[in-house]
N, CA and C atoms as a LAMMPS dump frame, in Angstrom:
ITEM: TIMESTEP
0
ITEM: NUMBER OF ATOMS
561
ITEM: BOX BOUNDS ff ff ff
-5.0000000000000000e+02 5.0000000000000000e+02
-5.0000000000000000e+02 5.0000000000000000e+02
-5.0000000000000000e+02 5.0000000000000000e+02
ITEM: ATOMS id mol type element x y z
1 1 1 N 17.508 -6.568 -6.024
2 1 2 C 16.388 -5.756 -5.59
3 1 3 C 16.879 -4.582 -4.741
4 2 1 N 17.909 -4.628 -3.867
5 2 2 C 18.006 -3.578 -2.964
6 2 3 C 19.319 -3.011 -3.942
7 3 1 N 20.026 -3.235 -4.541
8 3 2 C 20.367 -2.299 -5.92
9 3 3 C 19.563 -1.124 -6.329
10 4 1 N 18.538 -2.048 -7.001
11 4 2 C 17.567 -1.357 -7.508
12 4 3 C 16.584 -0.139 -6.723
13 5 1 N 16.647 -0.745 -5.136
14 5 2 C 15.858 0.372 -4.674
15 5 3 C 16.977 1.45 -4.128
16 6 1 N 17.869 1.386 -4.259
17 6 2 C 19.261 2.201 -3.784
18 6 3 C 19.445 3.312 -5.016
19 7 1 N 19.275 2.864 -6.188
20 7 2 C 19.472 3.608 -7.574
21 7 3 C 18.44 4.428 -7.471
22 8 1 N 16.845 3.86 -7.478
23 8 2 C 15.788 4.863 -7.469
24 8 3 C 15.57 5.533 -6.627
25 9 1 N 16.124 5.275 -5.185
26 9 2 C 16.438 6.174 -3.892
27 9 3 C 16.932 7.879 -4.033
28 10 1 N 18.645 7.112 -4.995
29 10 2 C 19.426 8.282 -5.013
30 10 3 C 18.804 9.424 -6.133
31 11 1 N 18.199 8.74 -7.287
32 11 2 C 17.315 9.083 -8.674
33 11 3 C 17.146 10.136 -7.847
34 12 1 N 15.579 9.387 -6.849
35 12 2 C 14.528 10.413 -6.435
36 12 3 C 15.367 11.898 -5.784
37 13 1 N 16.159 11.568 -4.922
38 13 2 C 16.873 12.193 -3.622
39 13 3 C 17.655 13.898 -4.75
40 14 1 N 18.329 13.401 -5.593
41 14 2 C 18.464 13.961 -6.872
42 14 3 C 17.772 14.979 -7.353
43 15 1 N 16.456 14.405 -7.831
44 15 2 C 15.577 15.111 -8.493
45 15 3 C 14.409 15.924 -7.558
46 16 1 N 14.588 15.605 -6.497
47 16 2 C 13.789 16.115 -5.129
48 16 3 C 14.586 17.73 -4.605
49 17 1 N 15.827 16.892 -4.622
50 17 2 C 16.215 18.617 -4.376
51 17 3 C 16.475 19.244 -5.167
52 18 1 N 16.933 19.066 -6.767
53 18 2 C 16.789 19.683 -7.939
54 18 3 C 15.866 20.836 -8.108
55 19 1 N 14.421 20.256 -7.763
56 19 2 C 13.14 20.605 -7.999
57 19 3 C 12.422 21.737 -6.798
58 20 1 N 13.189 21.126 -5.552
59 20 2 C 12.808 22.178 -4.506
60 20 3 C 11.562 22.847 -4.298
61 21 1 N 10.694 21.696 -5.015
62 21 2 C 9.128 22.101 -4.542
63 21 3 C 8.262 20.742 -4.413
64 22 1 N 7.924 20.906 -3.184
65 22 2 C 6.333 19.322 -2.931
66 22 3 C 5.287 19.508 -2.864
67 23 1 N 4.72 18.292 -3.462
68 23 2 C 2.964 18.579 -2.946
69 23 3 C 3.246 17.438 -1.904
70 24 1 N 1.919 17.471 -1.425
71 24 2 C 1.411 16.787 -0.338
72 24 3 C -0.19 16.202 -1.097
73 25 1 N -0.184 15.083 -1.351
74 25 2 C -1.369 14.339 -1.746
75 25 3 C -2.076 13.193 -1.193
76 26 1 N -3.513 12.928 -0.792
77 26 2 C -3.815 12.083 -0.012
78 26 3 C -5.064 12.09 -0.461
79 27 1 N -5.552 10.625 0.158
80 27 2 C -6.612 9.409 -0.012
81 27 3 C -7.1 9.03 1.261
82 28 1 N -8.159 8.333 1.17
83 28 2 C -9.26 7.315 1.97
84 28 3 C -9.776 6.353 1.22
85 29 1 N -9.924 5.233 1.709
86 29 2 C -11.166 4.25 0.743
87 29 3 C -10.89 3.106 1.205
88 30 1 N -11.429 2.361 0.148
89 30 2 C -12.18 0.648 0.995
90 30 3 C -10.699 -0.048 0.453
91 31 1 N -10.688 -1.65 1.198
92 31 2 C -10.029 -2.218 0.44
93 31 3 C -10.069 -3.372 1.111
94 32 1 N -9.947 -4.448 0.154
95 32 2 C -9.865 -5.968 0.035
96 32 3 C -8.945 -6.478 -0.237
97 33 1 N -8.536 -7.587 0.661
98 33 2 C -7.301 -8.233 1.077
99 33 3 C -7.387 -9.496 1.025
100 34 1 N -6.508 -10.77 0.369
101 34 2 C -6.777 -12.021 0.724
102 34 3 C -5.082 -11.983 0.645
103 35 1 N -4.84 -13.261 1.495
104 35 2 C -3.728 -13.39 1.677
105 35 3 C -3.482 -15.455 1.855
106 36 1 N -2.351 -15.712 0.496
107 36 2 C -2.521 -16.941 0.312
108 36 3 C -0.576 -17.311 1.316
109 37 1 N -1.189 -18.479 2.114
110 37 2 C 0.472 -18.861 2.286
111 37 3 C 1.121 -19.817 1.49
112 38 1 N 2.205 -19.706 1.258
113 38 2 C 3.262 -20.714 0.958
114 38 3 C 3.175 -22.303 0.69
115 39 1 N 2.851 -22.109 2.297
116 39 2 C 3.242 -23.609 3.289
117 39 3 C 2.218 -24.334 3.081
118 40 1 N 2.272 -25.925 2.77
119 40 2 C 1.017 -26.586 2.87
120 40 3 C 0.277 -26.635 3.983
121 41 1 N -0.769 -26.149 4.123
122 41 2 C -1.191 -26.653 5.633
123 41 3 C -1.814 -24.969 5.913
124 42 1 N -0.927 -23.945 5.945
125 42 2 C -1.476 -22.383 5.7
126 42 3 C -3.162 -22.264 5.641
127 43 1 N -3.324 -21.26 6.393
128 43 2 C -4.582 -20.832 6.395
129 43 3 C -4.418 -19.394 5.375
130 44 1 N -5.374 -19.811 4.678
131 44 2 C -5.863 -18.589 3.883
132 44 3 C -6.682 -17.856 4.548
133 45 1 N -6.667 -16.274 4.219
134 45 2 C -7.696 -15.569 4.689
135 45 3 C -7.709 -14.319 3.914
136 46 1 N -8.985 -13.742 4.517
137 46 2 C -9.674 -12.276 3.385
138 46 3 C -10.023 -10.894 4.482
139 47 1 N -9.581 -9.85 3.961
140 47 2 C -9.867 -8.904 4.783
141 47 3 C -10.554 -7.746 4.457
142 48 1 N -11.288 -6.721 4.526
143 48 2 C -12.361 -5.962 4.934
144 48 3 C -12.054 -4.834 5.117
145 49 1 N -11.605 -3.453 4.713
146 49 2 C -11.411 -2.673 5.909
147 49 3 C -10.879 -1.444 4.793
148 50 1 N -10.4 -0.292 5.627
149 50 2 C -9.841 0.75 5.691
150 50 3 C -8.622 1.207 4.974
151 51 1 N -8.374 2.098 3.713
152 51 2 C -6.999 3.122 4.075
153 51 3 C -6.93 3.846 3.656
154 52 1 N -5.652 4.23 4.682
155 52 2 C -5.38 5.596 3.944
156 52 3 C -3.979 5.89 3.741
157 53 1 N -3.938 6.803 2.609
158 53 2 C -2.979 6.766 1.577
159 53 3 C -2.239 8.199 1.227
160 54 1 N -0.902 8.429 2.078
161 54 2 C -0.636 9.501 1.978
162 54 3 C 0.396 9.688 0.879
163 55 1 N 0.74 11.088 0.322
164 55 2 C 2.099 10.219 -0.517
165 55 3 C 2.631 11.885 -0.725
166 56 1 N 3.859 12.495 -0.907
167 56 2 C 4.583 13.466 -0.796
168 56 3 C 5.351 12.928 -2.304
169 57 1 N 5.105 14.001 -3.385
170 57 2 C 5.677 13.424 -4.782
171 57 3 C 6.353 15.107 -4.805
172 58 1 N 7.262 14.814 -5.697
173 58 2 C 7.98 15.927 -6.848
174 58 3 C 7.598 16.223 -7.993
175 59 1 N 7.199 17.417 -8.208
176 59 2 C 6.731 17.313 -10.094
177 59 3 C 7.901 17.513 -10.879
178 60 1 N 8.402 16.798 -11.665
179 60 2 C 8.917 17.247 -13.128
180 60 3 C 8.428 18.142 -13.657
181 61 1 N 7.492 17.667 -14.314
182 61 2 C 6.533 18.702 -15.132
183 61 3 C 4.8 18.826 -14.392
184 62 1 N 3.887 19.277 -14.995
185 62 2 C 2.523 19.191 -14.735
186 62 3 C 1.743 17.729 -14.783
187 63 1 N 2.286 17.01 -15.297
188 63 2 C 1.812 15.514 -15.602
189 63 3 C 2.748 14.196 -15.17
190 64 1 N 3.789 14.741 -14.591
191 64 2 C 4.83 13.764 -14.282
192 64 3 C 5.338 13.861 -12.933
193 65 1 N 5.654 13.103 -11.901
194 65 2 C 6.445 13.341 -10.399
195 65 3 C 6.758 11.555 -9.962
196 66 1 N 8.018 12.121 -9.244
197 66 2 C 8.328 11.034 -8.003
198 66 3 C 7.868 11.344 -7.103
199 67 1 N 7.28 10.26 -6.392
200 67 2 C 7.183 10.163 -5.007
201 67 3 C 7.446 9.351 -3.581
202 68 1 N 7.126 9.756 -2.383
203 68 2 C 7.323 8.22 -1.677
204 68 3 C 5.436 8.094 -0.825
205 69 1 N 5.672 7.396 -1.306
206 69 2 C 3.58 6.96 -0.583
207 69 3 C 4.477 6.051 0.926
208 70 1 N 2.647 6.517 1.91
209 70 2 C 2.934 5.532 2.869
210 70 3 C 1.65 4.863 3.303
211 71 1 N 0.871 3.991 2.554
212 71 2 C -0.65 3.44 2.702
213 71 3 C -0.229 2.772 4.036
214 72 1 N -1.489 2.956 4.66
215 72 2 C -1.449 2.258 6.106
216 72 3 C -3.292 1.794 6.144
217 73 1 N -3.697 0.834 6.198
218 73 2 C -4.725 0.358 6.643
219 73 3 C -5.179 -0.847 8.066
220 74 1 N -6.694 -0.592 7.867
221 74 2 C -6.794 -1.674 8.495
222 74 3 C -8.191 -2.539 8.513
223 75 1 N -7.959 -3.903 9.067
224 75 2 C -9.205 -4.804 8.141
225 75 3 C -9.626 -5.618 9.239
226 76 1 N -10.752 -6.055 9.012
227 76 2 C -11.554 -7.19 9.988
228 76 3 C -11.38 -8.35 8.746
229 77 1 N -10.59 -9.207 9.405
230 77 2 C -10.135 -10.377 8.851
231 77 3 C -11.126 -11.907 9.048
232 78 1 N -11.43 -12.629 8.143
233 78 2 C -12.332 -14.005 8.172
234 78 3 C -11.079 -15.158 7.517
235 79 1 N -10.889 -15.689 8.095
236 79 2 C -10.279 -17.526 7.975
237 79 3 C -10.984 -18.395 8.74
238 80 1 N -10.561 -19.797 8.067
239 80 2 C -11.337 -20.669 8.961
240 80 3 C -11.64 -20.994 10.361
241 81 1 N -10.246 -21.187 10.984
242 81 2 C -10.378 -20.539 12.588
243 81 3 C -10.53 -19.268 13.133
244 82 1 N -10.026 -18.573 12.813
245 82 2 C -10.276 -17.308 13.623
246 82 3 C -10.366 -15.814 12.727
247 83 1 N -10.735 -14.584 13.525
248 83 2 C -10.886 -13.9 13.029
249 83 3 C -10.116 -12.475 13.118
250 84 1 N -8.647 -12.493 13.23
251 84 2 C -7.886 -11.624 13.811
252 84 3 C -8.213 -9.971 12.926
253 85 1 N -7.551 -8.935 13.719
254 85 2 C -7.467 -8.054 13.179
255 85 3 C -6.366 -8.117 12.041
256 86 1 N -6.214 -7.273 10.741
257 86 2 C -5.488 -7.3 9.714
258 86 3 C -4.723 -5.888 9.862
259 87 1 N -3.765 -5.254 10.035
260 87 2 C -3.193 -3.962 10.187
261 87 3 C -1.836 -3.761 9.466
262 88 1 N -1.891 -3.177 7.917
263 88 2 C -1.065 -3.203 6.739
264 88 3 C -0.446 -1.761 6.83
265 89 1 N 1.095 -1.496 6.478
266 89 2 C 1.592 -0.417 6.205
267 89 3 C 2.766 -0.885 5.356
268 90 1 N 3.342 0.248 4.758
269 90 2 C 4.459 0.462 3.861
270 90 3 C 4.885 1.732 3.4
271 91 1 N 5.844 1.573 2.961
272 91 2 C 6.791 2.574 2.176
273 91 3 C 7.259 2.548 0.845
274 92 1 N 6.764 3.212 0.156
275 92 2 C 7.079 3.01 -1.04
276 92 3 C 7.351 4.149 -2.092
277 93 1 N 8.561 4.05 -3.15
278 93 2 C 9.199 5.316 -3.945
279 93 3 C 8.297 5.017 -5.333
280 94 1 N 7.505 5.805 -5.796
281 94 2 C 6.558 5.973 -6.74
282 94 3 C 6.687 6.825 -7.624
283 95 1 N 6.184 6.43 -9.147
284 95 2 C 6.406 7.222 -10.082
285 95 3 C 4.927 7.669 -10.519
286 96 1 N 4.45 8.464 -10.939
287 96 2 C 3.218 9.358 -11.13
288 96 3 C 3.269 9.416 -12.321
289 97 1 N 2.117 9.777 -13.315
290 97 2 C 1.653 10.101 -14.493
291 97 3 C 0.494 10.73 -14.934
292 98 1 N -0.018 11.724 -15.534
293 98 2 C -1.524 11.894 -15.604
294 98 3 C -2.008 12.725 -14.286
295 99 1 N -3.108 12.452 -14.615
296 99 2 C -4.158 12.86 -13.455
297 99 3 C -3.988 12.244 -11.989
298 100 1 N -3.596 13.792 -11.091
299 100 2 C -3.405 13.596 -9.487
300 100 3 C -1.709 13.172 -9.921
301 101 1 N -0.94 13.135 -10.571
302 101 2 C 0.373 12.683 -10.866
303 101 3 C 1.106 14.26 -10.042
304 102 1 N 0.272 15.287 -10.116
305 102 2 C 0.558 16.583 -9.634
306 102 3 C -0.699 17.389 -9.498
307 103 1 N -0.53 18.259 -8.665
308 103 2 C -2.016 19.164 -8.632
309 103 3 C -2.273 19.614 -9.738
310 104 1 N -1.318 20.514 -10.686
311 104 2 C -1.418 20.845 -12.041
312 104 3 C -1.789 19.943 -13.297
313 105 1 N -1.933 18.956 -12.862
314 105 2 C -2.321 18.001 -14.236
315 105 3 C -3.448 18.082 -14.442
316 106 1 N -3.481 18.589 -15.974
317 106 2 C -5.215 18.53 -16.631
318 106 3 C -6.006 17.478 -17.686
319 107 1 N -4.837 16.093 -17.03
320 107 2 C -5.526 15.196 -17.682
321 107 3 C -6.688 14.481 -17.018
322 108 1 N -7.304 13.948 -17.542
323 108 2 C -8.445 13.042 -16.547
324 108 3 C -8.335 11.382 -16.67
325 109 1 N -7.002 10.794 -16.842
326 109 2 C -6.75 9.683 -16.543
327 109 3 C -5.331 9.93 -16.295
328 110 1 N -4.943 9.269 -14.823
329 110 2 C -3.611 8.745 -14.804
330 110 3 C -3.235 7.546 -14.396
331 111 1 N -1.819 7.272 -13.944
332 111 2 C -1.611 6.031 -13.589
333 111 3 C -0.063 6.002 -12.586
334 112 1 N -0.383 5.029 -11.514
335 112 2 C 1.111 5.289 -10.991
336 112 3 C 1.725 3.513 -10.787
337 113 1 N 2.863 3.917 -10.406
338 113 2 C 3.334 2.188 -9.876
339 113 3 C 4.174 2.781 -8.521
340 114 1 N 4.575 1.672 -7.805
341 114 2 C 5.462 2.197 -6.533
342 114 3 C 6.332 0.526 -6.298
343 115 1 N 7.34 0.416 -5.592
344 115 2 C 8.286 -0.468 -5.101
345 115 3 C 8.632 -0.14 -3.924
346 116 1 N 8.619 -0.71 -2.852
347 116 2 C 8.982 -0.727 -1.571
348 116 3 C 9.123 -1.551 -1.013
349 117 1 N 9.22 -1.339 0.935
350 117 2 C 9.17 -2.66 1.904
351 117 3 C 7.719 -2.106 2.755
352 118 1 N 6.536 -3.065 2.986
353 118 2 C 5.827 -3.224 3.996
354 118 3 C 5.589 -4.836 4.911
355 119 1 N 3.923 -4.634 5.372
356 119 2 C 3.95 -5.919 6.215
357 119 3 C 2.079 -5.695 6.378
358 120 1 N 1.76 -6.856 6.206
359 120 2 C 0.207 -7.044 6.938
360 120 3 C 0.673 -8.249 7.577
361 121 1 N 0.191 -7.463 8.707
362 121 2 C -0.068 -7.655 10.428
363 121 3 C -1.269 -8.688 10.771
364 122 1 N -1.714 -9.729 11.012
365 122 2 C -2.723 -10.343 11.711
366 122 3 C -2.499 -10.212 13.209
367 123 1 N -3.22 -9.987 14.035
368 123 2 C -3.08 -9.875 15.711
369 123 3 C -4.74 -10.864 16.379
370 124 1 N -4.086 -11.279 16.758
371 124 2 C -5.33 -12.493 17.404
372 124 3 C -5.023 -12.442 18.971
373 125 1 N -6.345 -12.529 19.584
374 125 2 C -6.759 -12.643 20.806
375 125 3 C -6.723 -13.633 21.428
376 126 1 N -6.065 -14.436 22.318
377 126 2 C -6.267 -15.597 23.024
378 126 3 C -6.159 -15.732 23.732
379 127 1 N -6.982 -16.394 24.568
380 127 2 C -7.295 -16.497 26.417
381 127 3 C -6.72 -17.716 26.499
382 128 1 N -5.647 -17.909 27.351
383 128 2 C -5.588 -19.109 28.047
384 128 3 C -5.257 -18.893 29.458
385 129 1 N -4.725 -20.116 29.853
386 129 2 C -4.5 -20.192 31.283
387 129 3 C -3.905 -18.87 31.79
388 130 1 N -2.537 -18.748 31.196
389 130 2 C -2.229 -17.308 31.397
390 130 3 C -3.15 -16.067 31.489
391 131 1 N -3.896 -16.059 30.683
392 131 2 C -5.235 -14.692 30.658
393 131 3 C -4.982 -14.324 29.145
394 132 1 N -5.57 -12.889 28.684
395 132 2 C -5.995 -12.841 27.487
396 132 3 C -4.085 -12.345 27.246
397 133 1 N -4 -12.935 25.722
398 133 2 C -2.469 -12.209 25.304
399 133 3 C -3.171 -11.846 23.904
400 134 1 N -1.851 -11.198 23.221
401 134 2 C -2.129 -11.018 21.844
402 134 3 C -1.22 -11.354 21.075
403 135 1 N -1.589 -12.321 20.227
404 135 2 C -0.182 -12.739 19.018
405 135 3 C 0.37 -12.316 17.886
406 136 1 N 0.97 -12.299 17.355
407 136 2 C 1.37 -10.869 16.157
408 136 3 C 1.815 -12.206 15.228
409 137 1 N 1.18 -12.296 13.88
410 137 2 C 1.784 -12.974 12.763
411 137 3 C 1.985 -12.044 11.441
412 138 1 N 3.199 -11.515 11.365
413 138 2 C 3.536 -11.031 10.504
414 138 3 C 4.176 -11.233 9.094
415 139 1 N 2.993 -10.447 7.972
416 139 2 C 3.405 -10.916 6.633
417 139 3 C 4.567 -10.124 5.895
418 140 1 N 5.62 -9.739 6.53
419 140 2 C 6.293 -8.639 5.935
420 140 3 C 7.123 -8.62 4.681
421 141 1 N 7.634 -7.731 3.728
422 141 2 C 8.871 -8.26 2.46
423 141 3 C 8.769 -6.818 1.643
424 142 1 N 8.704 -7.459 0.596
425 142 2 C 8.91 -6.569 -0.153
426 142 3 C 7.541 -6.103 -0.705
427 143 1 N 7.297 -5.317 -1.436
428 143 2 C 5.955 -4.231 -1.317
429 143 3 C 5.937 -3.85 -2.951
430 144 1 N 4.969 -3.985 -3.502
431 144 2 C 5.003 -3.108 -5.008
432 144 3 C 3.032 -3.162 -4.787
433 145 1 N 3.124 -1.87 -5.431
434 145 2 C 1.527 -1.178 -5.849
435 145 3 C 1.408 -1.153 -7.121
436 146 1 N 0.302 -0.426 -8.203
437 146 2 C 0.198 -0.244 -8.95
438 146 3 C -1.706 0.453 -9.215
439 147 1 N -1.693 1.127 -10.471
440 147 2 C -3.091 1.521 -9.962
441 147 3 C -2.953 2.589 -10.831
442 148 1 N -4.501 3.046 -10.86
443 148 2 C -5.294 4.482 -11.899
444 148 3 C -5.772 5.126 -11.239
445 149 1 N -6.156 6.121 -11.701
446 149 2 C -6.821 7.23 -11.581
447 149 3 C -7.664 8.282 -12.455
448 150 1 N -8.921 8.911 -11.851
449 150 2 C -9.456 9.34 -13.055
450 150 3 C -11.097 10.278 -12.145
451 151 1 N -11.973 10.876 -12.467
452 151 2 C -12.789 11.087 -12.133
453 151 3 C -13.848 10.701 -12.513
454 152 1 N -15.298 9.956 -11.674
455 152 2 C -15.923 9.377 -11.58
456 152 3 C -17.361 9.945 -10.713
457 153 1 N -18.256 10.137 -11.678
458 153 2 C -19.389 11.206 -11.026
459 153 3 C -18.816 12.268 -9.995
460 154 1 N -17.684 13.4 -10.426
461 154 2 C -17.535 13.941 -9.994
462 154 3 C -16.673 14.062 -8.658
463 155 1 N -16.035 12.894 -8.513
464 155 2 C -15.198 12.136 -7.302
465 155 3 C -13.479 12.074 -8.134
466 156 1 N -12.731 12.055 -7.192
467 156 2 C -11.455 11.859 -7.627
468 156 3 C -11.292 10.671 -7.3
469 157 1 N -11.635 9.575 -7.863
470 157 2 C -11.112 8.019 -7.27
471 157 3 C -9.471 7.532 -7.751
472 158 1 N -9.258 6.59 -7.465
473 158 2 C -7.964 5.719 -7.475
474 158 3 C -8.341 3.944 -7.075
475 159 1 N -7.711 3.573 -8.467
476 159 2 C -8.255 1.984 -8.415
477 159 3 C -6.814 1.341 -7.914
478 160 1 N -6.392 0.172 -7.347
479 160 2 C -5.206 0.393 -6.546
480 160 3 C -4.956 -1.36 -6.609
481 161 1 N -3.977 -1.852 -7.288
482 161 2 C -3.551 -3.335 -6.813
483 161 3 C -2.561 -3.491 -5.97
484 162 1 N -2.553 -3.696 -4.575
485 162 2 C -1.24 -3.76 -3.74
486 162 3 C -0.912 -5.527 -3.712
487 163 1 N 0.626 -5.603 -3.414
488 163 2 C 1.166 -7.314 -3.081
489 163 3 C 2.377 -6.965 -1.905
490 164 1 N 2.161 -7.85 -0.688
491 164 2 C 2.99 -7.829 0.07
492 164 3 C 3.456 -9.099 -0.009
493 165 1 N 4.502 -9.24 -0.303
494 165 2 C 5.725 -10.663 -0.903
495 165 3 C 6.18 -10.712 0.484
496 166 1 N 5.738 -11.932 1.243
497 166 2 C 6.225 -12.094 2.837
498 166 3 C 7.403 -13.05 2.915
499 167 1 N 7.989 -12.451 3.473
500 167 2 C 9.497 -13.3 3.715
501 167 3 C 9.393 -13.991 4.885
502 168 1 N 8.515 -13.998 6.378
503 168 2 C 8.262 -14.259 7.164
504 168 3 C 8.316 -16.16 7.241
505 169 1 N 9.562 -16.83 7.894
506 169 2 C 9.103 -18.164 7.457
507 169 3 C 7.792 -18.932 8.498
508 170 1 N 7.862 -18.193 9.921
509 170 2 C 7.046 -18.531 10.828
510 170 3 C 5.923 -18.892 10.506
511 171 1 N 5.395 -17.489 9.273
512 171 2 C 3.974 -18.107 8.847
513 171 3 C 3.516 -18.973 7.555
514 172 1 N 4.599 -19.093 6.817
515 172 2 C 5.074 -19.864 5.323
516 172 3 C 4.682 -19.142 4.523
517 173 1 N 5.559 -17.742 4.68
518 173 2 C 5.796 -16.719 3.581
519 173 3 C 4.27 -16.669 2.445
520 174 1 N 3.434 -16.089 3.746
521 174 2 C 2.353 -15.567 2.977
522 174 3 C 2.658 -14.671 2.521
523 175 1 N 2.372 -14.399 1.35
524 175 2 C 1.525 -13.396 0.547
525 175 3 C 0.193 -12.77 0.385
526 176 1 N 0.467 -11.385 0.442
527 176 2 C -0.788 -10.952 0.541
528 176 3 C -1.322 -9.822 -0.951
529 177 1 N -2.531 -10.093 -1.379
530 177 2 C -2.946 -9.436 -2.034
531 177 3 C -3.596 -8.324 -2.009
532 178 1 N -3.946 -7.47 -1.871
533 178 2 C -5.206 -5.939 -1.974
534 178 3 C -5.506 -5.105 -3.389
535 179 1 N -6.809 -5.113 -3.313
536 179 2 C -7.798 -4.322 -4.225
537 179 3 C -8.456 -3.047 -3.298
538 180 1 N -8.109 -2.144 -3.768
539 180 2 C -8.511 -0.758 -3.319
540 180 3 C -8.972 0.204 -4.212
541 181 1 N -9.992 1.074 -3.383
542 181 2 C -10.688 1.923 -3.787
543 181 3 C -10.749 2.946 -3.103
544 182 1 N -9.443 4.016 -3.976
545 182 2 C -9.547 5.291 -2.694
546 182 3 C -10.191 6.334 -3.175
547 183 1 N -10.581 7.467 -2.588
548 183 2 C -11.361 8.425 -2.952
549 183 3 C -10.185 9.445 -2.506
550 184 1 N -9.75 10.288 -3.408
551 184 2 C -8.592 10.905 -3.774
552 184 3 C -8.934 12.828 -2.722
553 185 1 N -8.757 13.549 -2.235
554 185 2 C -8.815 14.738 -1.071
555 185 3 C -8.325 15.468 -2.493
556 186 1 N -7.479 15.454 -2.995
557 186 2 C -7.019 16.675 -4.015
558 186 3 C -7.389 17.152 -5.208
559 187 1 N -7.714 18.262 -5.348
560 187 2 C -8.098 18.606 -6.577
561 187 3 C -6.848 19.273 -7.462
């Protein structure tokens, strides 16, 4: 795996300065999160909330670019005990196609994928004797997206499957899932 992201690193790094021109492309929208653990015993939980989705690509052509995205959200989280905040980011080197693949593209469907490292964050509140603290359980690993694009009554949307593959053993290497719905800033 870190081969692999070393090759598409240098690819991009390559064809980035080759090209010597960027856009700058960005998002907002909803998104839904459940996140299953490992470990027997693991609490499952589902999250609610926010992101946003920046991403700096290269065009090849009018319909084609690399890029690196950096989605960062955040969610009001429900499990059985408690209800922590959910706070997700990553990095990821992405390939573009189609529509929003570049400002110049005049197709009206595209599609991208991405590979990276992120982490969703749970942070919980707890009062004890000590007074209030805050605990950090982190789902972090490896990161891959995937997802469309297209226009929709006149909206630039983006349909979006994210997976954060948690290496974390503290919490028994949850995994986390997201379904997103961004509403795309670029025309």
């Amino acid at each position: 795996m870190k081969n692999f992201l070393l090759l598409i690193s240098i690819f991009m790094s390559l064809s980035i300065s080759a090209q010597d021109k960027y856009e700058f492309l960005h998002g907002l929208g909803y998104d839904f999160s459940i996140g299953f653990p490992q470990a027997v015993g693991g609490i499952v939980f589902q999250g609610n909330g926010l992101n946003y989705v920046p991403r700096i690509v290269s065009p090849i052509n009018s319909d084609f670019s690399l890029g690196i995205s950096l989605p960062i959200g955040a969610s009001l989280v429900n499990s059985n005990f408690a209800s922590p905040l959910g706070i997700n980011y990553a990095a990821a080197i992405d390939i573009h196609s189609g529509f929003l693949g570049t400002r110049d593209s005049r197709n009206r469907f595209g599609a991208f994928f991405g590979l990276g490292f992120g982490s969703y964050d749970l942070y919980y509140l707890t009062d004890d004797i000590a007074g209030i603290r805050i605990d950090r359980e982190a789902s972090y690993g490896p990161y891959a997206h995937f997802g469309f694009r297209t226009r929709y009554y006149g909206q630039n949307v983006s349909i979006v499957l994210s997976n954060w593959r948690g290496v974390n053993m503290s919490n028994g290497k949850t995994q986390v899932f997201s379904l997103k719905l961004i509403y795309e800033f670029n025309d």
